[in-house]
N, C-alpha and C positions, 0 to 999 in steps of 0.2 A: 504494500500500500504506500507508506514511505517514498521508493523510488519510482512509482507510476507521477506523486507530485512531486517531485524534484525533475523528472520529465516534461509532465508539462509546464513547470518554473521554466526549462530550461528552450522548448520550444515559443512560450510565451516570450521570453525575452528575445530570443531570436528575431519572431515577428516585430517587438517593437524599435530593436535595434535597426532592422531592414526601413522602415517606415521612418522613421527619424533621421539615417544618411541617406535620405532623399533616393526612396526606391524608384524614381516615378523618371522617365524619361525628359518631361520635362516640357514647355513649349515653345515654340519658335514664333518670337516677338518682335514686328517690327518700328523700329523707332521712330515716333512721328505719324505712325500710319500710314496712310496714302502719301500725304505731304512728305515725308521723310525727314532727314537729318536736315535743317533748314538755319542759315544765321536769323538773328534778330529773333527767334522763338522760344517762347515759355512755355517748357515743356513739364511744368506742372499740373495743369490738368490730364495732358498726355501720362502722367506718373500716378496721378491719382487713378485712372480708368483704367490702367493697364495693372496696377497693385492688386494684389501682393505677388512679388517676385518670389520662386522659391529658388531652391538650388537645382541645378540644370536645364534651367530654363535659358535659353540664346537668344541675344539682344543682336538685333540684324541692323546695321546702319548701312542706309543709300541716300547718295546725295550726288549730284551730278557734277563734273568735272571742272576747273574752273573755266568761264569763257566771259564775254562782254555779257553776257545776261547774267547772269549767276556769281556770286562773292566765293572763292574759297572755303573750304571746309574742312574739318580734319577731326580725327578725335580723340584725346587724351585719356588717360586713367589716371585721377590725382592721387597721391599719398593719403591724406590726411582729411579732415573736415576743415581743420585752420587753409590748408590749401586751396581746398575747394569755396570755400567761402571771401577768399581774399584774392579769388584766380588767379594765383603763384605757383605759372607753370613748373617750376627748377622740380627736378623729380619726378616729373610727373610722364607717365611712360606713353609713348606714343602709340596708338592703336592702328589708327586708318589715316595714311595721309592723303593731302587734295586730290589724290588721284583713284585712291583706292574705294572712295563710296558707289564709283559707277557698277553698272550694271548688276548684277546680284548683289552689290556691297558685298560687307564684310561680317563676319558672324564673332561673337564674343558670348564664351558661355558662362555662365555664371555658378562655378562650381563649386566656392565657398560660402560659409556664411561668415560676410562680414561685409560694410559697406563700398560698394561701387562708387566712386566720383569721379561721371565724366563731365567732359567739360573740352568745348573748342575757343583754342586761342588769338582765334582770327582776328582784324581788325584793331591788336592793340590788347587783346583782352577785352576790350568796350564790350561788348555783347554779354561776355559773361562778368563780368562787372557791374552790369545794371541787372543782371539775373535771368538771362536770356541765354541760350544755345548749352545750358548745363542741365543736368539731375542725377539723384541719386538713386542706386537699388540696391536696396538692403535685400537679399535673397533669402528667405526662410526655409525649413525641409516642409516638403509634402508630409502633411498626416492623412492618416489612412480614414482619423475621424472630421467631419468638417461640423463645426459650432453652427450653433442656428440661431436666431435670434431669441431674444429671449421674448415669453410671452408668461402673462399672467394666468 
């Protein structure tokens, strides 16, 4: 009796260990939507609608190349929140440069949990300086159980 629960203790944890490092494939998200990676845009309703990020989830950036219509584009991964909040590039690792968002862009999986800050430093940093062409994704694990609202 003893080792049938200590069996399933050990099955049970299994599953919730599997569920918690993010068993779940994940899904392929594109930034901006239609519009895509775009300068001059506040991509916090874009973060809102698109939240919550988990882990394995792929942040797809497309943005067209530079030319007389279109401003440059590029995109970073900041260190830090002091970084990203004060758009100070130094450290900050290069993802997609002005060339690389054409055509299927570029895919960026989001495989840890801890926060994401991107952020394009086109124009000066101005864009992302007034709070424009940046946001954050915190990725969480998939659970297996999903909350429901609460009701009385």
């Amino acid at each position: 009796m003893d080792s049938v629960i200590v069996i399933r203790g050990a099955v049970l944890l299994v599953v919730i260990t599997c569920s918690i490092a993010g068993g779940s494939e994940g899904r392929s998200i594109l930034v901006g939507g239609s519009q895509g990676w775009r300068a001059g845009t506040n991509y916090t309703e874009w973060t809102i609608q698109n939240s919550p990020f988990h882990i394995n989830d792929t942040l797809v950036f497309k943005y067209p190349a530079p030319n007389k219509a279109t401003a440059a584009q590029s995109v970073y991964v900041l260190p830090t929140m002091w970084s990203y909040t004060t758009c100070e590039f130094r450290g900050a690792k290069l993802l997609g440069n002005t060339h690389e968002g054409g055509g299927e862009g570029f895919k960026v999986k989001l495989d840890q949990w801890r926060p994401y800050y991107f952020a394009s430093p086109e124009n000066g940093a101005g864009d992302c300086i007034a709070g424009l062409t940046k946001f954050i994704a915190i990725p969480t694990p998939y659970s297996s159980h999903h909350r429901t609202p609460f009701s009385p």
